[in-house]
N, C-alpha and C positions, 0 to 999 in steps of 0.2 A: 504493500500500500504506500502512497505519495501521500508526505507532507508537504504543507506548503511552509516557507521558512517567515515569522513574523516580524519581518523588516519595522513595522511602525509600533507594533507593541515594545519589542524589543527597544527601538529606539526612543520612546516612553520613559523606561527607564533609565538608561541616560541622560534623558533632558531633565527630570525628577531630581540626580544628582548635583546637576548644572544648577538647578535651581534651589537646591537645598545649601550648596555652597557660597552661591551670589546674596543670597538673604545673612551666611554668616560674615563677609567680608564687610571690612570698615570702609575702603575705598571698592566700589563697582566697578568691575571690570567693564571697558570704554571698545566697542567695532568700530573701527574706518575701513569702511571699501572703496575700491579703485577701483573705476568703470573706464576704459578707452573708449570713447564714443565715435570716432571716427566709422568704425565699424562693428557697431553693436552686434553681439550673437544672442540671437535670441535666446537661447538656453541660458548662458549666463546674466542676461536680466531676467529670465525665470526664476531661476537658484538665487539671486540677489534678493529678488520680491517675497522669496519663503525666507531666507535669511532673514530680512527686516520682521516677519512674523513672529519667525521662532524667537526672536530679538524681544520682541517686544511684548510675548506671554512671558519669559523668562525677567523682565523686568531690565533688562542690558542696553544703554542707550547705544546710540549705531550715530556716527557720522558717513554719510554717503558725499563722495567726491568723483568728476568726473575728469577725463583729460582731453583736452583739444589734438596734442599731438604731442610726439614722442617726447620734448623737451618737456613738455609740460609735467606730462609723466614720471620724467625722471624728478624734477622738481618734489612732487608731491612725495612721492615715496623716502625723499632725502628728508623734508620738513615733517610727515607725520613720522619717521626712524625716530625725527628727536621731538617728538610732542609728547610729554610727560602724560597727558592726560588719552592717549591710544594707547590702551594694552598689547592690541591684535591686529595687524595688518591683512588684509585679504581682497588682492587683487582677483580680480575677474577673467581668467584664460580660458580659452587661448586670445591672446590681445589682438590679435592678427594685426599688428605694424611691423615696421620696421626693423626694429628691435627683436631680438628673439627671445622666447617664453622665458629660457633655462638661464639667458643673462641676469634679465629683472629679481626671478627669484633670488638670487644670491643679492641684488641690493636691495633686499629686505633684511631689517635686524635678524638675525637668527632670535632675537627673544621676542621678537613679537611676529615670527612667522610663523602664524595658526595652522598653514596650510602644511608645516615640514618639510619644504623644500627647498629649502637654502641648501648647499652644500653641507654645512656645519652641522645640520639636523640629518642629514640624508645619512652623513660622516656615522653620526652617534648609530644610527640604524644598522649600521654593516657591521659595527666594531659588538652590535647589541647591548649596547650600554642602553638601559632603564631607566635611569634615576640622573637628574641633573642634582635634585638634594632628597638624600632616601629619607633622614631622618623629620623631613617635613615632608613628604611625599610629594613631592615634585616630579613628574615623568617627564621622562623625555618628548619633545612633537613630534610626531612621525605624519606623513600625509591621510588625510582626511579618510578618502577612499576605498584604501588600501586594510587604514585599520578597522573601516565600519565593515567591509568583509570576515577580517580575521574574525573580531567580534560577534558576527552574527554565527563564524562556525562556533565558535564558544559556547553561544548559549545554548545549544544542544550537544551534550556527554553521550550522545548517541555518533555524534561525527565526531572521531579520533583524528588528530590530525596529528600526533607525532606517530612517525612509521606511516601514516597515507603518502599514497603516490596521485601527486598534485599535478594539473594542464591549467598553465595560466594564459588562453589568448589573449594577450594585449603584453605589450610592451615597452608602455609610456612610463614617462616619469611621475607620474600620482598616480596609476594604479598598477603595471604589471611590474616594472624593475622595485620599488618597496616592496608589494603586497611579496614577491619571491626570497625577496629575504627577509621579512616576517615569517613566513611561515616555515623555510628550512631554520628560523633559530627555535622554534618549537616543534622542528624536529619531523619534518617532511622531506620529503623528497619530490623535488621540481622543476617540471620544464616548462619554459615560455615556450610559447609558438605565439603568431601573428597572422596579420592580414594577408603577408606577401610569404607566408611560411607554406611548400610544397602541398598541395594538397591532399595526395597520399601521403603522405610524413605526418600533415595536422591530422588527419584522421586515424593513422597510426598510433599517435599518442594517443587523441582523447580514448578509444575503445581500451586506454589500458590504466584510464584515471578512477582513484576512488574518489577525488574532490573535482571536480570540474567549476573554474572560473574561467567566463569568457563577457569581453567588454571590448569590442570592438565599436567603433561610431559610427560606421558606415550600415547605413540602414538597407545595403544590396547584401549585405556579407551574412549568411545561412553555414552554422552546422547543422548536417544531417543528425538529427536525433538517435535514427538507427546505429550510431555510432556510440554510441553513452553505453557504457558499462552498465548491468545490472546492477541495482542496490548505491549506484553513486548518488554525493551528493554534488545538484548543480545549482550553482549561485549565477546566474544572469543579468552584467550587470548595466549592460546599454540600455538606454531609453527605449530603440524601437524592437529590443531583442535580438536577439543571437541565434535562440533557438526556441523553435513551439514550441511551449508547453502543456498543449494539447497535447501530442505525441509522444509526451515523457512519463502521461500517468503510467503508473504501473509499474513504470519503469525506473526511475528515480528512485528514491528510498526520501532525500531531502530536494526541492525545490523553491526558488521565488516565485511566487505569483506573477506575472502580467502588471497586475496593480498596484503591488506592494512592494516594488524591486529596492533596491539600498538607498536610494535618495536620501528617504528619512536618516538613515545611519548615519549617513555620509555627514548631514550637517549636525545632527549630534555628536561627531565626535568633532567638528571642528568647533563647537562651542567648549565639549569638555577640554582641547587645545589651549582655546581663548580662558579659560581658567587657571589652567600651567602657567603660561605666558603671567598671567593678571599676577599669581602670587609670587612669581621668579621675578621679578620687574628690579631690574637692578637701577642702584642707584643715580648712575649715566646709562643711557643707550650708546651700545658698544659701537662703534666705528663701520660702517661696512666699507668696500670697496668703491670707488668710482666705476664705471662702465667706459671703457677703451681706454 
């Protein structure tokens, strides 16, 4: 029999946490996001507009900013680095200018980068260091995405994931390069595959996955179901889907629903992020690098 995996229950309690913490803090932790307007994606003024929501059930004021163009851009993100009063930075990608994603990220503070993508946070993630300070329980940011996956395999003790053998299609920098080394430090074994990955080779692997993650963007891009291992569990994490999940009842052991895919996760774990960030707030923001 198929389950369906409870993305929004699940992410429930997350936001529960977030909100039980923000009521204990003396200073509230402060969102600024960065929009490039030049070329709005619709997705990410989607994800912004539930952002400002969950923002504002949780009690978290939100500065919203936007950028005319790259200068401008760069501008902001140097000015809110050192605005004492932004705990969290969270630009809106892919920017599509100029400039490319993976620059920007790195000039973001590593301590107010919610999203864990700065070099420095990515750095902590390979090395598996946990704890920026254990003895106040400070975690480390890892990206958003990547951990509301892990996470969602967690809350089911029925999906083992140290010793499962993992297929992660995608491999970007917020969900398949982190989510792969997340999940080999709890003890998987993992292959990425992709868009442009052999087509007998991706199907290769998946028929031989007990965890199947797949988040490609491209809404032409179909695995054949008939490829899914019996008894796996698949976590589906694109918007228009990857894979029916008509075709998977019975078949699966654990799935996402259609309508309840990671979104919700997603941005609860970038608030519980934006609460690391809030209590680690050092006393200067640390320096980042110029761009060229």
């Amino acid at each position: 029999m198929t389950r369906f995996l409870d993305c929004r229950g699940t992410a429930a309690r997350y936001f529960d946490w977030v909100a039980r913490e923000v009521a204990t803090m003396r200073k509230k932790p402060h969102l600024a996001t960065v929009l490039f307007r030049p070329k709005q994606n619709p997705a990410s003024l989607q994800y912004r507009d539930l952002m400002l929501r969950d923002a504002a059930r949780l009690g978290i004021p939100v500065d919203g900013h936007e950028a005319e163009d790259e200068e401008e851009l760069l501008a902001l993100v140097r000015r809110l680095n050192a605005d004492r009063t932004a705990s969290g930075l969270m630009l809106l990608y892919p920017l599509q200018c100029a400039l490319k994603d993976e620059d920007v990220m790195d000039l973001v503070s590593p301590a107010k980068d919610i999203e864990g993508l700065n070099s420095t946070n990515l750095g902590y993630l390979i090395k598996y260091k946990r704890f920026l300070d254990e003895a106040r329980g400070i975690k480390c940011v890892v990206p958003a995405t990547a951990k509301a996956v892990v996470k969602i395999l967690q809350a089911y003790p029925e999906i083992p994931v140290e010793g499962a053998f993992v297929v992660v299609v995608n491999n970007s920098m917020r969900v398949g390069k982190p989510l792969g080394l997340m999940l080999e430090n709890l003890g998987a074994t993992v292959v990425k595959c992709y868009d442009k990955t052999p087509r007998a080779l991706l199907e290769e692997q998946v028929r031989r996955a007990d965890i199947l993650v797949t988040a490609v963007p491209d809404p032409s891009f179909k695995l054949d179901a008939s490829w899914v291992k019996k008894g796996a569990a698949v976590v589906d994490v694109s918007y228009q889907g990857n894979v029916a999940a008509k075709d998977l009842d019975g078949v699966a052991s654990f799935l996402t629903a259609p309508d309840n895919r990671i979104g919700a996760m997603t941005r609860a774990m970038t608030f519980v992020n934006l609460i690391y960030c809030a209590k680690n707030k050092p006393a200067r923001s640390p320096r980042v690098p110029a761009l060229g």
